[in-house]
C-alpha positions as CSV (number, residue, x, y, z in Angstrom):
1,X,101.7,172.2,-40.0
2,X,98.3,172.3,-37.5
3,X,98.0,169.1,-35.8
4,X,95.5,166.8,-37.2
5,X,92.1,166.2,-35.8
6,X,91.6,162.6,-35.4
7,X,88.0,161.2,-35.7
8,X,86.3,159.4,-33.5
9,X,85.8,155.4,-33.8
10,X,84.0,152.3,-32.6
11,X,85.7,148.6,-32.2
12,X,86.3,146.0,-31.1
13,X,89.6,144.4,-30.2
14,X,91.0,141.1,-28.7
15,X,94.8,141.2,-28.2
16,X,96.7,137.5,-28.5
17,X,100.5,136.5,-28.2
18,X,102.8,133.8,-28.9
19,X,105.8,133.6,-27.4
20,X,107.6,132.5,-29.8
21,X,106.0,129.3,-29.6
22,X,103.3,129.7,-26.7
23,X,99.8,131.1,-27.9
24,X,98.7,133.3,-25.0
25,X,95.2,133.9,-26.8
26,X,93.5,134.3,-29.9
27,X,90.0,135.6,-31.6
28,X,88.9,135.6,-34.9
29,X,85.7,137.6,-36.4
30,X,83.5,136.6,-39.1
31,X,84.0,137.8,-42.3
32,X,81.3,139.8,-43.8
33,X,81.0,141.8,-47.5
34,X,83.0,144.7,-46.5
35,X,86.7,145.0,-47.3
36,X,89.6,144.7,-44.9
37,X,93.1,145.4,-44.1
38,X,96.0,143.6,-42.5
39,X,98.7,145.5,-40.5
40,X,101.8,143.7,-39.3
41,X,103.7,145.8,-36.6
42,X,107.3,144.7,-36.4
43,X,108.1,145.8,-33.2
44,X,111.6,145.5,-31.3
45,X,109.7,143.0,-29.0
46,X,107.4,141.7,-30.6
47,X,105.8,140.9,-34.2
48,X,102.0,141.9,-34.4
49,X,99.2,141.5,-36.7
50,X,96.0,143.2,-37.5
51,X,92.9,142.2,-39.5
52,X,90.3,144.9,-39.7
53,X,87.4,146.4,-41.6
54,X,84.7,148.7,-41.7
55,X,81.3,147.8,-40.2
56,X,78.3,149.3,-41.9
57,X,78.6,151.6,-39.5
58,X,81.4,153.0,-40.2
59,X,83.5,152.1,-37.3
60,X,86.5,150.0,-37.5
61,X,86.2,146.0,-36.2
62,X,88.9,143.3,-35.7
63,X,88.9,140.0,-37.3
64,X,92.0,138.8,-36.4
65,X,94.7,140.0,-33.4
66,X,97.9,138.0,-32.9
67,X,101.2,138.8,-30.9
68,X,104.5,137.0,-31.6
69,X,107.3,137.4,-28.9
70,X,110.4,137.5,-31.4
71,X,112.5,140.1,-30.2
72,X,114.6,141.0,-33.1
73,X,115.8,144.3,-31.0
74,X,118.5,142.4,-28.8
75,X,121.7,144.8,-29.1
76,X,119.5,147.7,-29.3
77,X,120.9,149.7,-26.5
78,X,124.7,149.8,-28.2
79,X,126.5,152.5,-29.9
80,X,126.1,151.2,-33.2
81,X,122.9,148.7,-33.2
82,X,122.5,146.0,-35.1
83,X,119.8,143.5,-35.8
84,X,121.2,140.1,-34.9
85,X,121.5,137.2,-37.4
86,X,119.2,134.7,-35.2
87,X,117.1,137.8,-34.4
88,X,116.7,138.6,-38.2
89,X,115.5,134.9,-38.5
90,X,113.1,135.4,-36.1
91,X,111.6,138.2,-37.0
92,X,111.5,137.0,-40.9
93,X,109.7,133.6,-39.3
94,X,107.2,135.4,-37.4
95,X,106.0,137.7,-40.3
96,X,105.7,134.8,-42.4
97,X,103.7,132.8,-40.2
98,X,101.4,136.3,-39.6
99,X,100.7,136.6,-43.3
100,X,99.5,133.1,-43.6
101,X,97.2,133.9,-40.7
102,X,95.9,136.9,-42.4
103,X,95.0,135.6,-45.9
104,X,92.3,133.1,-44.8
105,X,90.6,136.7,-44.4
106,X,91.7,138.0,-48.0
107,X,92.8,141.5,-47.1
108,X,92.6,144.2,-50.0
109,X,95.5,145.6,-48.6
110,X,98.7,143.6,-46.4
111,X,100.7,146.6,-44.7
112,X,104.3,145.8,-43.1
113,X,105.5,148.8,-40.7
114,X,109.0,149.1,-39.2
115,X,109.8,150.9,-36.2
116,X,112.3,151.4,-33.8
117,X,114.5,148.6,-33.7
118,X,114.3,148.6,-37.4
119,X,114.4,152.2,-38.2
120,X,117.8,152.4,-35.7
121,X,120.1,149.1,-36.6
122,X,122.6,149.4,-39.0
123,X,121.7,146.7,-40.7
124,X,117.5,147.6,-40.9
125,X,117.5,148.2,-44.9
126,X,119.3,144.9,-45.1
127,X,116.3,143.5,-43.4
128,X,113.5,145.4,-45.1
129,X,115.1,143.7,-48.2
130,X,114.8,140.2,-46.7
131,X,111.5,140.4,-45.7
132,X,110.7,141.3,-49.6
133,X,112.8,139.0,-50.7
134,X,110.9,136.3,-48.0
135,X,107.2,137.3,-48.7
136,X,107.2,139.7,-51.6
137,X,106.0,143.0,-49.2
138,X,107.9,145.7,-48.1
139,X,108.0,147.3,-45.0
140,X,107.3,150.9,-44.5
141,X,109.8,152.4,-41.7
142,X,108.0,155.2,-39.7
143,X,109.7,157.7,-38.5
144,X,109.2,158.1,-34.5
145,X,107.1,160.9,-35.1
146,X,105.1,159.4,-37.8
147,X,104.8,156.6,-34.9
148,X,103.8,158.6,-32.6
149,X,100.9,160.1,-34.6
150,X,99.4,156.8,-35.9
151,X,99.4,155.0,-32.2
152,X,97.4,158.3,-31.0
153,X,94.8,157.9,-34.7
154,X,94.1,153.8,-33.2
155,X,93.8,155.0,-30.0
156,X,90.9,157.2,-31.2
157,X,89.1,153.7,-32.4
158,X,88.8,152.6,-28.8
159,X,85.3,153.2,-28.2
160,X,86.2,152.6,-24.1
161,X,87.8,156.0,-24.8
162,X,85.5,158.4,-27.0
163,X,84.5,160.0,-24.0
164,X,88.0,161.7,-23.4
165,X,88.8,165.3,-24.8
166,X,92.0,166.5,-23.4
167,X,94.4,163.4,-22.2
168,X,97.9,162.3,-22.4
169,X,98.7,159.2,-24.3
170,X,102.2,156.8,-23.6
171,X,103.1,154.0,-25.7
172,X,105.6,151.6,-24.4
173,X,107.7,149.3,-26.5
174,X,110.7,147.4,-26.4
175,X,113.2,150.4,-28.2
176,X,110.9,153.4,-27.7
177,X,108.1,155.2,-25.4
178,X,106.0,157.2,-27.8
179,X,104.1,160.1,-25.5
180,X,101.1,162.1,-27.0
181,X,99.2,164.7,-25.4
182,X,95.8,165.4,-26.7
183,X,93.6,168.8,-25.7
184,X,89.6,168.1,-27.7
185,X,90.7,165.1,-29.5
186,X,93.4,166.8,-31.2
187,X,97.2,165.8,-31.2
188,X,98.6,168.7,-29.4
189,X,102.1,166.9,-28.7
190,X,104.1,163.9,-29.8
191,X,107.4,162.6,-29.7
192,X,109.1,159.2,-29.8
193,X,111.6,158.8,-26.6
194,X,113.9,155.8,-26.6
195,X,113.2,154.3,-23.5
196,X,112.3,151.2,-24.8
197,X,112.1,148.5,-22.3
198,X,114.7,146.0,-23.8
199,X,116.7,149.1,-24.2
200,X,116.6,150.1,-20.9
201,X,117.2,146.6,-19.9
202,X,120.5,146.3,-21.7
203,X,121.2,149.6,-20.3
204,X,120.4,149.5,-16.9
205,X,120.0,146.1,-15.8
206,X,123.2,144.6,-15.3
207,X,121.9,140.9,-15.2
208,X,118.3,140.5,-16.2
209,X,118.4,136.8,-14.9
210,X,119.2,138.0,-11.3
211,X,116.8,140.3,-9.3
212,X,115.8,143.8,-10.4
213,X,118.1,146.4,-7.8
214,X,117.5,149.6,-5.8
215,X,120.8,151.2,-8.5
216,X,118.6,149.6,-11.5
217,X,115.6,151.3,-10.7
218,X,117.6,154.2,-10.1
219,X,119.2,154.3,-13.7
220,X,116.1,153.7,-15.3
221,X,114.4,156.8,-13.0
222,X,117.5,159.3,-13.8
223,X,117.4,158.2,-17.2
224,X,113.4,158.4,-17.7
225,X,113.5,162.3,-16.6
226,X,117.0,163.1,-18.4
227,X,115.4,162.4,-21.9
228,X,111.8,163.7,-21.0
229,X,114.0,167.0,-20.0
230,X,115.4,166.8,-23.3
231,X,112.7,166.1,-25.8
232,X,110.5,169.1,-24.1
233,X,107.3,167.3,-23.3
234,X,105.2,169.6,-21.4
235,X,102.6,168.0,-18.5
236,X,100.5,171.0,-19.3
237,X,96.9,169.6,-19.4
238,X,94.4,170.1,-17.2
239,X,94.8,169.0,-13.7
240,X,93.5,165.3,-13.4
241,X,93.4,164.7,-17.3
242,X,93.2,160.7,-17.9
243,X,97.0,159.4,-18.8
244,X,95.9,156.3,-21.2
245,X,99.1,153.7,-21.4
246,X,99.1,151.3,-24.0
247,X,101.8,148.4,-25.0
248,X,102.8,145.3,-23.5
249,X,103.5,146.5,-20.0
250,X,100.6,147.8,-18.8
251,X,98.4,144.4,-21.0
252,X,101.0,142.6,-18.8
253,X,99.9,144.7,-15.4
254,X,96.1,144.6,-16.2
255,X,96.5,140.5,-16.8
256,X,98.3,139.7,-13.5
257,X,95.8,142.1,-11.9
258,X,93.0,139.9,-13.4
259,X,94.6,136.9,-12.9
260,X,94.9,137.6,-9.3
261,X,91.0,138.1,-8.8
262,X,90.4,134.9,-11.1
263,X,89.1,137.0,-13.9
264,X,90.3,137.4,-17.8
265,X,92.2,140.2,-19.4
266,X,88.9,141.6,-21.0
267,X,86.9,141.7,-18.0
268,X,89.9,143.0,-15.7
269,X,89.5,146.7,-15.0
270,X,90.8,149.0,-17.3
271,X,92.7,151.5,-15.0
272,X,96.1,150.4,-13.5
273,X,96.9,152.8,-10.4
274,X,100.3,153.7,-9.6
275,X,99.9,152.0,-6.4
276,X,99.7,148.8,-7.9
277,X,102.3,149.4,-10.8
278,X,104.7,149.8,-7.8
279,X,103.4,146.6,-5.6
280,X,104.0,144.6,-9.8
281,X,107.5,146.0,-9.5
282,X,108.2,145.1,-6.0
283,X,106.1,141.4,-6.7
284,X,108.1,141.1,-9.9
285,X,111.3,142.8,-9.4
286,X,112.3,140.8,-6.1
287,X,112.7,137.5,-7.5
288,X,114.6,136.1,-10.6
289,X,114.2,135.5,-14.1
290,X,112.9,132.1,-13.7
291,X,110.7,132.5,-11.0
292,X,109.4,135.9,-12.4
293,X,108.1,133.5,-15.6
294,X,106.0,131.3,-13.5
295,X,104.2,134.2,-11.9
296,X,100.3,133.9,-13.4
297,X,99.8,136.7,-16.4
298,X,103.4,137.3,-16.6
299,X,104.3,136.1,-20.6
300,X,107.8,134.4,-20.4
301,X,109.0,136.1,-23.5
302,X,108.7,139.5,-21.3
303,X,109.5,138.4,-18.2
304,X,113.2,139.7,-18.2
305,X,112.3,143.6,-19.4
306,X,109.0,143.6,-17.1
307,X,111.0,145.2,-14.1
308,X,112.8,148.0,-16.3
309,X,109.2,148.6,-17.8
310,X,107.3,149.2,-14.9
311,X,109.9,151.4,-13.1
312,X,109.6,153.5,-16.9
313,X,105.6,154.2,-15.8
314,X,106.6,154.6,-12.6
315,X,108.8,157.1,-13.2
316,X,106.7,158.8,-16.0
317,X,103.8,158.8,-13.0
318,X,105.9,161.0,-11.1
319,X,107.0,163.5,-14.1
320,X,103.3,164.1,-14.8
321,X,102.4,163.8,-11.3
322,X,99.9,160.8,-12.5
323,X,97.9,158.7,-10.2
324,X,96.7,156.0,-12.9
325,X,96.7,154.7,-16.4
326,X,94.0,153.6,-18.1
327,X,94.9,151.1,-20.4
328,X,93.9,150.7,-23.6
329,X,94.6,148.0,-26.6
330,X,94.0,150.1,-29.5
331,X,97.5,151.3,-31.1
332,X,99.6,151.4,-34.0
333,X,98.1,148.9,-36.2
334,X,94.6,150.4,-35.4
335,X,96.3,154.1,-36.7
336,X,97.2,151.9,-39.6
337,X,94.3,149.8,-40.4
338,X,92.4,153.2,-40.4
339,X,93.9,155.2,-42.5
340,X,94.7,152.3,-45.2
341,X,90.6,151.8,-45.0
342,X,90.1,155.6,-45.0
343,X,92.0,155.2,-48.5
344,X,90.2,152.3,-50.0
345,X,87.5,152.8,-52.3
């Protein structure tokens, strides 16, 4: 089947998190006459939500943005995952509180997606069927590649990005990477990896508490290249084609950058060189847990899978032989949000 050709969009979008308890930020958007759509992303890290609609325009705005750190993925890295009982609780809390966020905006549609924790515990049907049994909607697992596919479709909405014709696109998460490459705005490759950064954590980290080592960079390195070796993800794009990184890790990067030069996320510069993803790992991986969570722009609920994280870009820089990433915050739930509104009358 040809790849489809995505189309290019205009938005808007404000990114907000809550770690478990802690609101890192939050924007809301006036309502106007045109309908909307609400996409919650239940991640293995985190529990997202989406409120978006057409403008009259035709391009795609946010009304509402909202993170929740509720890792339901712990266990992810074992033989046989499973979600955890307190992790399912969570998770189901999170959602909840997201959908009463989202219907002061009365959505025509409400969309729950599952993905890689979800789609790989044992025990993911059994919690597809407690979040209908909690809220009434039920989740649609994506596959990896159906993943992959919709993060590259919201990236498309970013209108820092419309610019770009041939580029490479990584998505990192807490149970997968999802990598894209994309030659005139068309999906030429994608694939879902699991290199999450809580898997890799549990995997190669032998006490996330404790400082992140020389052998734990290693693993994660050795690792990185044995399952891009694998999957058969070619670097074959024009010399010096943008590499756009999206996810928690690099928003995470691009904050402590700003919060460095006493500036906000949104006025931060967008493109995170290497260079500095290795002086983040050095500031960030040479001191422990505790002391890592008081650094400024670090969230505390991703303070422990930070240093596994960064050594992942770090050593997906040197596969692609990439100098920078410029990061974007248009992803899944932007794929999402579009094509539900591309569907509504």
């Amino acid at each position: 089947m040809p790849a489809p050709v995505l189309p290019r969009r205009l938005s808007v979008l404000r990114k907000s998190a809550r770690s478990y308890t802690a609101i890192i930020s939050r924007r809301t958007y006036a309502v106007n006459a045109f309908p909307s759509v609400a996409v919650i992303d239940i991640g293995s890290n985190s529990i997202k939500i989406l409120v978006a609609q057409r403008t009259s325009e035709g391009a795609l705005t946010a009304q509402l943005a909202k993170t929740l750190d509720a890792r339901i993925s712990a266990g992810i890295s074992q033989v046989t995952p499973r979600l955890s009982d307190d992790g399912i609780a969570r998770g189901l809390a999170a959602i909840q509180e997201l959908l009463r966020d989202a219907a002061a905006y009365t959505p025509v549609k409400t969309i729950l997606v599952g993905t890689s924790a979800v789609r790989d515990a044992a025990n993911g049907a059994e919690f597809r069927q407690r979040v209908f049994t909690a809220t009434g909607y039920g989740v649609r697992l994506l596959s990896g590649d159906e993943e992959a596919n919709l993060i590259g479709r919201g990236l498309t909405c970013d209108p820092a990005l419309t610019g770009l014709s041939d580029f490479y696109l990584f998505d990192l998460g807490g149970g997968s990477l999802e990598c894209l490459a994309f030659r005139d705005r068309t999906i030429s490759q994608a694939l879902s990896l699991q290199l999450g950064c809580v898997r890799l954590t549990e995997h190669c980290v032998p006490d996330p508490k404790m400082t992140f080592t020389a052998e734990a960079r290693l693993r994660v390195r050795e690792l990185t290249r044995e399952l891009f070796a694998k999957s058969g993800f070619a670097f074959d794009l024009p010399a010096n084609s943008v590499a756009v990184g999206t996810g928690g890790t690099l928003t995470t990067a691009r904050a402590i950058l700003a919060a460095r030069d006493g500036k906000t996320l949104e006025t931060a510069a967008p493109t995170v060189s290497v260079s500095q993803l290795r002086d983040l790992l050095d500031l960030v991986g040479s001191v422990d847990l505790e002391t890592r969570r008081r650094i400024p722009g670090v969230p505390a609920g991703r303070a422990d899978v930070m240093p596994a994280a960064l050594a992942t870009f770090l050593a997906l820089a040197e596969l692609g032989n990439i100098s920078a990433f410029t990061h974007s915050l248009y992803n899944l739930r932007w794929g999402v949000a579009d094509e539900a509104l591309c569907l509504t009358p």
